[in-house]
C-alpha positions as CSV (number, residue, x, y, z in Angstrom):
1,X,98.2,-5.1,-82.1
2,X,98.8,-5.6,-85.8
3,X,97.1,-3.2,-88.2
4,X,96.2,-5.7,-90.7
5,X,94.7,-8.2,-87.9
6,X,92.4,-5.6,-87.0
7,X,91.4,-4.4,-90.8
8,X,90.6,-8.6,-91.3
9,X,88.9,-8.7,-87.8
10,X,87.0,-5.9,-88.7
11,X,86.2,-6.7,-92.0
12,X,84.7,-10.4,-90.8
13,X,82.7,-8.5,-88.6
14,X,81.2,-6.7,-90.9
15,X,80.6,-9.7,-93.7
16,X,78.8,-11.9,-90.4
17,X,76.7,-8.7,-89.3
18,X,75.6,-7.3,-92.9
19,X,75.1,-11.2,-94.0
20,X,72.7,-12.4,-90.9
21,X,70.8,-9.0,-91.6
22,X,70.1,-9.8,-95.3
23,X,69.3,-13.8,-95.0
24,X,67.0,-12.7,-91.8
25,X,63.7,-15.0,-92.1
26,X,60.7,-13.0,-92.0
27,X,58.3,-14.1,-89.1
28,X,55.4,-15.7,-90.0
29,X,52.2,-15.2,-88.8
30,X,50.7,-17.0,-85.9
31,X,48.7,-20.2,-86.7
32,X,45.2,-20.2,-86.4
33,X,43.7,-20.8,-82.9
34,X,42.1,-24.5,-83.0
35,X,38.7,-24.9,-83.1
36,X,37.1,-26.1,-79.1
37,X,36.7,-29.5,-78.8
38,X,34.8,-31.9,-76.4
39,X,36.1,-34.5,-74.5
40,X,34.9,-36.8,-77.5
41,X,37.3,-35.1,-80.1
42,X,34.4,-33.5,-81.9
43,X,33.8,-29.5,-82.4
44,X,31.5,-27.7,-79.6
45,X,29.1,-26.9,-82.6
46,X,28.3,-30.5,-83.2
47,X,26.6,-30.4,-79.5
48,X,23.0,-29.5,-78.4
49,X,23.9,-26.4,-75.7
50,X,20.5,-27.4,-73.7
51,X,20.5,-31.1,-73.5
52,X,24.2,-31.7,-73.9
53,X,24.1,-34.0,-76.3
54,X,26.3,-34.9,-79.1
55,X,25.0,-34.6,-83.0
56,X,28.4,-36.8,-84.4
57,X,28.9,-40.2,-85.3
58,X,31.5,-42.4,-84.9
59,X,32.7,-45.7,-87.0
60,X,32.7,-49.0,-85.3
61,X,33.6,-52.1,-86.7
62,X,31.1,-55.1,-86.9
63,X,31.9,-58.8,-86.4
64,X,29.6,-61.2,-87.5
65,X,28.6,-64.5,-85.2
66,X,31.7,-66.1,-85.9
67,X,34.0,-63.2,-84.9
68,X,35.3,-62.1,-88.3
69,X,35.3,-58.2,-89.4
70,X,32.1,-57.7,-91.4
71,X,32.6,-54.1,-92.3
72,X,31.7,-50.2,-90.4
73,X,28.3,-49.5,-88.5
74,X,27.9,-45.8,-88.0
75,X,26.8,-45.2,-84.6
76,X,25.8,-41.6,-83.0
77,X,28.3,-40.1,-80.4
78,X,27.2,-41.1,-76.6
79,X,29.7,-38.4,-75.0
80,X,28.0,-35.8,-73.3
81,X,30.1,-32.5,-73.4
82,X,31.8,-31.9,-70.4
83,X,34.0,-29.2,-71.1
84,X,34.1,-28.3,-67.0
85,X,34.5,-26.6,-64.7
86,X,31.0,-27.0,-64.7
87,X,30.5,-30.1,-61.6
88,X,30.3,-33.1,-62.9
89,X,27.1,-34.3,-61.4
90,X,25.0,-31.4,-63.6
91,X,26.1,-32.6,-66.5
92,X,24.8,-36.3,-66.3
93,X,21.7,-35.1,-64.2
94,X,20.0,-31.8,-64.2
95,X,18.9,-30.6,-60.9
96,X,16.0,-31.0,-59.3
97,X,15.6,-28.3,-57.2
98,X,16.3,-24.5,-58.1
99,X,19.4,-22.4,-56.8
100,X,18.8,-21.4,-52.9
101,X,18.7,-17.7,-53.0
102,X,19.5,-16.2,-49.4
């Protein structure tokens, strides 16, 4: 091999190592974790832990008799957290009997 192919070889080397190490991005931090949310798109604080029930509203529009847009009517949220795994059938009806202990 040629001397002067491996000095220029050498050198490019060099120049792509010494530039990737200085224009290096500095890693940024991880992005806050997201707040829990229901199935309704509201925050799990906005919901009663006992009764299930959801303290949000949500914007509907209104029509009048004749059909035509007659502004926003804040109504409250009907969801009803389910967040699971919890069945399905304890969250829309509490149950009537107590746990069968063995």
């Amino acid at each position: 091999m040629e001397p002067v192919s491996l000095l220029v070889g050498a050198a490019l080397l060099a120049a792509g190592f010494l530039g990737g190490r200085l224009s290096r991005r500095r890693p940024t931090p991880p992005p806050a974790p997201p707040a829990p949310l229901c199935g309704c798109g509201h925050t799990l604080s906005q919901h009663d832990t006992e009764t299930n029930t959801c303290y949000a509203e949500l914007r509907r529009d209104t029509y009048d008799k004749r059909g035509r847009w007659s502004g926003h009517q804040w109504v409250p949220c009907t969801c009803r957290q389910y967040v699971g795994p919890r069945p399905i059938d304890e969250v829309f009806m509490p149950r009537l009997l107590p746990p069968a202990t063995d």
